[in-house]
Backbone bond lengths (Angstrom), bond angles and torsions (degrees), N, CA, C in turn:
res aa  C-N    CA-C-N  psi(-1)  N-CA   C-N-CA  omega(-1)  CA-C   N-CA-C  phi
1 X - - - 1.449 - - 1.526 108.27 -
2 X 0.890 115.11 113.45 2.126 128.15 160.83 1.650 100.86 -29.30
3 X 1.454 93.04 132.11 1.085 96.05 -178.10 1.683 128.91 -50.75
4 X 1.981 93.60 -40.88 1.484 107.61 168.45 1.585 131.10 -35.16
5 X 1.524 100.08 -54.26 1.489 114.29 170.07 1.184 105.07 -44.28
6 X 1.510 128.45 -46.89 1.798 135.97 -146.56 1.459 82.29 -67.09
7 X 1.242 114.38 -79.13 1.568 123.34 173.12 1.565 137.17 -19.05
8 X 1.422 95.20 -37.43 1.794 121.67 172.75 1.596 98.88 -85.16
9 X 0.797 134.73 -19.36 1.449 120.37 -170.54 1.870 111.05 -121.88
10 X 1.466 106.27 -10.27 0.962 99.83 173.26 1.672 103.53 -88.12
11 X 1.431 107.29 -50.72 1.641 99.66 171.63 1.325 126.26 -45.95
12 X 1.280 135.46 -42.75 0.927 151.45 144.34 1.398 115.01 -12.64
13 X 1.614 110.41 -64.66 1.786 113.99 179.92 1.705 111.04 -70.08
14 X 1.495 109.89 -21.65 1.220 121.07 -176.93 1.939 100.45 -56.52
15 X 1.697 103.70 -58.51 1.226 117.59 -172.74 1.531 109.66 -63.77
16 X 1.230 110.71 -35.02 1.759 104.36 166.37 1.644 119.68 -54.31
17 X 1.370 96.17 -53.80 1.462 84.43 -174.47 1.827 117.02 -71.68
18 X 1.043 101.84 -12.92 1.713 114.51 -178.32 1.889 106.07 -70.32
19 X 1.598 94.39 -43.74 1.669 96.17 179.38 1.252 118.73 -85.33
20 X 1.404 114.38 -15.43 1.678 126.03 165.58 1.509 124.04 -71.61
21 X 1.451 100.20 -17.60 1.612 105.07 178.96 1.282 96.15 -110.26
22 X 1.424 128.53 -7.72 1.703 102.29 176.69 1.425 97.16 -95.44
23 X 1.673 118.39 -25.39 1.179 119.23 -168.94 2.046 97.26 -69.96
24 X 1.225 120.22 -34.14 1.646 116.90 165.59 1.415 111.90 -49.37
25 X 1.281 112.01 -51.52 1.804 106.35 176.14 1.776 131.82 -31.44
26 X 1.532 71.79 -46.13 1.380 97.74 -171.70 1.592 124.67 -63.99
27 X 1.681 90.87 -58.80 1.237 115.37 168.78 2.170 125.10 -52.24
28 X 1.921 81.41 -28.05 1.381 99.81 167.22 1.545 121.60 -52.68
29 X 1.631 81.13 -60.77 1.592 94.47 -168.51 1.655 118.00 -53.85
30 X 1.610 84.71 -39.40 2.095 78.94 -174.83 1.674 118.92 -71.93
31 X 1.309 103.29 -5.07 1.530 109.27 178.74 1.496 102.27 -80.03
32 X 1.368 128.39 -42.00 1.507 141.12 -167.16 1.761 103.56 -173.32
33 X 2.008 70.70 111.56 1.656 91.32 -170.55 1.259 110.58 -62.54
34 X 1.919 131.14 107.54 1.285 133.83 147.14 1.244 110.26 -33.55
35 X 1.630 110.47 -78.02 1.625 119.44 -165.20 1.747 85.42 -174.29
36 X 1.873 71.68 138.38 1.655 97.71 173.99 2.308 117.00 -40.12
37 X 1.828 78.58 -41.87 1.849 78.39 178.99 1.359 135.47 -81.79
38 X 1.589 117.74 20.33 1.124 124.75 163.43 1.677 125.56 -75.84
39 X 1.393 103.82 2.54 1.464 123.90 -178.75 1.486 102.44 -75.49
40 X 1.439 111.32 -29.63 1.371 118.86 171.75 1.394 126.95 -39.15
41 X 1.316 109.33 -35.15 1.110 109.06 -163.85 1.859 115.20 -102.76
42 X 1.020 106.45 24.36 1.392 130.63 176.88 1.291 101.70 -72.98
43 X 1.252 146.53 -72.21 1.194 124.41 -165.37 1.927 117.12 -63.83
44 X 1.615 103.40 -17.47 2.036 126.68 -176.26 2.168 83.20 -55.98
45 X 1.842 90.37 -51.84 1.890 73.74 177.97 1.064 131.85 -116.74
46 X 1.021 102.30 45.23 1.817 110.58 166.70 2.075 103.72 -104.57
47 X 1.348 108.65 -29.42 1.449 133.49 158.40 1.306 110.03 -37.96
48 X 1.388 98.81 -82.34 1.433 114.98 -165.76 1.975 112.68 -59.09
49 X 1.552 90.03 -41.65 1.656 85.09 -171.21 1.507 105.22 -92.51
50 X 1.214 150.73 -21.60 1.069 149.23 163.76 1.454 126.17 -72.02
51 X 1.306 124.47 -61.16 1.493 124.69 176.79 1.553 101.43 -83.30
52 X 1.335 135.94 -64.35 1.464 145.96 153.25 1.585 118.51 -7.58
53 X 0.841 114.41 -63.01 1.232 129.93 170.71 1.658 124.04 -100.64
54 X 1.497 122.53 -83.49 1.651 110.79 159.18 1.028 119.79 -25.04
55 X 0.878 132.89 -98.96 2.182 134.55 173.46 1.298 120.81 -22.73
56 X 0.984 115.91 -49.17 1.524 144.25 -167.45 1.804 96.33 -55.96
57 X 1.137 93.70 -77.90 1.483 127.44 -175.41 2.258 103.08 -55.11
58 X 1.102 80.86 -53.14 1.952 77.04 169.97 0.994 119.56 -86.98
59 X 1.265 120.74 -9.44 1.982 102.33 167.79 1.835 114.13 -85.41
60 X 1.737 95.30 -18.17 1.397 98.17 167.83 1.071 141.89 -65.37
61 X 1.354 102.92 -26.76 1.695 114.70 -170.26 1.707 101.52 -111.00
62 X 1.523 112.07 -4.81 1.577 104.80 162.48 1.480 108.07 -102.77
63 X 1.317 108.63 1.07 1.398 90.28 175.37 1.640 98.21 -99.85
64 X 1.681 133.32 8.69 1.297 118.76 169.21 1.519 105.57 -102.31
65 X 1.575 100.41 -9.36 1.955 110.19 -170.60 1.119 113.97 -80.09
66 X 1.829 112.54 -42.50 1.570 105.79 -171.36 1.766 118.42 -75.33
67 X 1.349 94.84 168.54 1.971 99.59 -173.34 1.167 137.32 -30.62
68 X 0.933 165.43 101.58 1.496 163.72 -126.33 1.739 100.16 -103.55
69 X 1.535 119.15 127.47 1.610 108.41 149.17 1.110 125.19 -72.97
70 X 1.604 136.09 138.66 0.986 152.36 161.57 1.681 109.02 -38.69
71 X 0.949 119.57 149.80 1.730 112.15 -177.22 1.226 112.38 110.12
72 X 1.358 98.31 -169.21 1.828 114.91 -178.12 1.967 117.30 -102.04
73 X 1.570 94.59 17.32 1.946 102.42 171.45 2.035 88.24 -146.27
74 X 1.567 110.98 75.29 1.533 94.36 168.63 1.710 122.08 -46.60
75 X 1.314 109.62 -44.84 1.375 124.17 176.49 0.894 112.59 -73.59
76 X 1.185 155.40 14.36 1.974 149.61 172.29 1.775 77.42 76.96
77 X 2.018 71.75 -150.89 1.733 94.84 167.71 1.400 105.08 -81.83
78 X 2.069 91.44 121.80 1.701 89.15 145.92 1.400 104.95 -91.61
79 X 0.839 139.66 56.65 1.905 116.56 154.05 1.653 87.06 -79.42
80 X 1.341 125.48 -41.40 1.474 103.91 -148.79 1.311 109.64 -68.20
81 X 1.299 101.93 -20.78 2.101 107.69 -175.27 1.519 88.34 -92.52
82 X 1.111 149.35 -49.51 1.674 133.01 -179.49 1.673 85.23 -42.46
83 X 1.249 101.16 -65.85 1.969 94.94 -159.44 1.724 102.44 -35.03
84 X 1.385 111.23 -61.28 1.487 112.19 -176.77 1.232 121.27 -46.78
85 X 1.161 122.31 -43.55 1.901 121.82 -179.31 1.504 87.09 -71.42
86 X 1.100 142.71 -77.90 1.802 117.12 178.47 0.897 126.33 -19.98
87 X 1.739 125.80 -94.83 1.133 120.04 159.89 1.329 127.28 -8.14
88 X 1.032 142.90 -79.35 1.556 157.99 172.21 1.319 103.87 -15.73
89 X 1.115 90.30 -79.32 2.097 94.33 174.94 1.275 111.07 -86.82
90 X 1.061 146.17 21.33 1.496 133.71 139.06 1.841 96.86 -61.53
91 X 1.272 99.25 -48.35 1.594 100.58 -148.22 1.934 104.38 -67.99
92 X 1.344 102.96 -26.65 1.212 123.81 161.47 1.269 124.76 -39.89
93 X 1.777 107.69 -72.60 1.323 104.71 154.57 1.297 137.47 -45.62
94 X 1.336 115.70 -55.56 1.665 120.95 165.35 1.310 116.29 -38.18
95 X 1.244 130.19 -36.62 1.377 126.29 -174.48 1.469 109.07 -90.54
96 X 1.049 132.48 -35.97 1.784 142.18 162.22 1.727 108.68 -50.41
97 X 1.401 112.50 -53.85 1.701 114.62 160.05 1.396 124.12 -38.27
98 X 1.930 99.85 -49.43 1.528 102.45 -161.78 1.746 90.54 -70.18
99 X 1.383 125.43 -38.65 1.329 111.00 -151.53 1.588 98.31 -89.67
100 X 1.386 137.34 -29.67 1.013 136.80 135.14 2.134 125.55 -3.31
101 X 1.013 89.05 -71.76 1.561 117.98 -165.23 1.211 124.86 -114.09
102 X 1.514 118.57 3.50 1.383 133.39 168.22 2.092 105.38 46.77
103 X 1.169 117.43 59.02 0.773 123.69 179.12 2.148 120.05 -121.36
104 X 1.347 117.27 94.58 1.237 114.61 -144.42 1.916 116.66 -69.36
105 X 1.150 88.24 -25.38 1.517 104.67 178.34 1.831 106.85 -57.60
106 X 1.699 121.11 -42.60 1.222 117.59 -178.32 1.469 105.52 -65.17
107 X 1.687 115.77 -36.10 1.465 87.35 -176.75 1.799 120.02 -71.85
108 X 1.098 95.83 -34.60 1.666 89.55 178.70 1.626 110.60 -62.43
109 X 1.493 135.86 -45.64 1.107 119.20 167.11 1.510 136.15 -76.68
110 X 1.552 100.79 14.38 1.380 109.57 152.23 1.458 128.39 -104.66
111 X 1.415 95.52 -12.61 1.621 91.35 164.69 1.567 122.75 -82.43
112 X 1.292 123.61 -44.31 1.156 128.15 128.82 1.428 141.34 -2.12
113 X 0.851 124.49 -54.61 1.827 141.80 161.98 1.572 86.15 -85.50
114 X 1.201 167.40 -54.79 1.181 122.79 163.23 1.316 160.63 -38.40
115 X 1.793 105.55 -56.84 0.893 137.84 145.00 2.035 105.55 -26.71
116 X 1.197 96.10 -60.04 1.501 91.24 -160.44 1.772 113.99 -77.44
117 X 1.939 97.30 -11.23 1.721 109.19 156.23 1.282 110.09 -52.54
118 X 1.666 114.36 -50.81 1.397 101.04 -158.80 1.963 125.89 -82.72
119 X 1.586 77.52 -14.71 1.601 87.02 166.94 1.546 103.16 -84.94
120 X 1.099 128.58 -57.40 1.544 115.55 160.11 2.122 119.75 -9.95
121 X 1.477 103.04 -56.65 1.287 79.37 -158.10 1.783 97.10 -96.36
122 X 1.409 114.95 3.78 1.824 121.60 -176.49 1.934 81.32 -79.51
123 X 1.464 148.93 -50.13 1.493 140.37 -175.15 1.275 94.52 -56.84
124 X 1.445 108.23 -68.86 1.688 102.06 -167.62 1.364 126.77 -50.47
125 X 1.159 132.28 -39.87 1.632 157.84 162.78 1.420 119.91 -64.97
126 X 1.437 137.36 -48.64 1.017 140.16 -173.81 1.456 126.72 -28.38
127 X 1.648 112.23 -56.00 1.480 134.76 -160.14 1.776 85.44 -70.25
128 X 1.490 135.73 -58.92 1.299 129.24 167.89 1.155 110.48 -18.21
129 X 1.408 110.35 -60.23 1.668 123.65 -162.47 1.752 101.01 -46.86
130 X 1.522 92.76 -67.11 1.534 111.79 -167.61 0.954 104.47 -145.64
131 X 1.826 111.11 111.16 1.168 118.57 -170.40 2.006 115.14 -64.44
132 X 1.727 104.81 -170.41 1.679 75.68 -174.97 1.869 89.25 -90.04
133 X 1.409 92.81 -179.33 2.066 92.36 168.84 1.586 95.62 93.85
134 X 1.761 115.50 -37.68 1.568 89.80 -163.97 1.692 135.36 -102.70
């Protein structure tokens, strides 16, 4: 496995267990009400376990699954998938801040730095997909 993947899937498990324990909070609270404001943290795991983990976790294992080039770069360029595992969790963070800290600008520039992960790793990846010519 590419090292990248190692990286994608370990962050990934990082974000599972992060959205599994806020998603316990939660699950806490409605059994025996802590406090009404632990509802807050509903969107921290919908973050964590969906893009954090879901996303996270499938661009990793297609970026070790899809076709390999023959040669001395099987993967093309990874800068574009390094760029994406950055991106990705920058945007991650930004969005955990905004809901954190009620600050509106992080969520839009964390959605943003996502968005621009996932086009990040569809340039970097693509030619695998379908080579050019065919």
């Amino acid at each position: 496995m590419p090292r990248l993947s190692v990286y994608f899937v370990r962050a990934s498990m990082i974000n599972l267990i992060l959205g599994f324990t806020f998603g316990g909070f939660l699950l806490a609270n409605k059994g025996i009400l802590i406090s009404p404001s632990i509802w807050a943290l509903l969107p921290i795991h919908i973050e964590f376990t969906f893009i954090g983990w879901m996303i996270q976790l499938a661009l990793g294992i297609a970026f070790w699954i899809l076709p390999r080039f023959s040669g001395e770069h099987p993967r093309g360029n990874e800068n574009w998938s390094w760029g994406t595992f950055v991106l990705l969790n920058t945007g991650i963070i930004f969005i955990i801040l905004q809901s954190l800290f009620e600050v509106q600008w992080l969520s839009f520039t964390g959605r943003v730095f996502e968005v621009l992960a996932l086009t990040a790793f569809v340039i970097g990846n693509w030619r695998r997909v379908k080579p050019l010519g065919a």
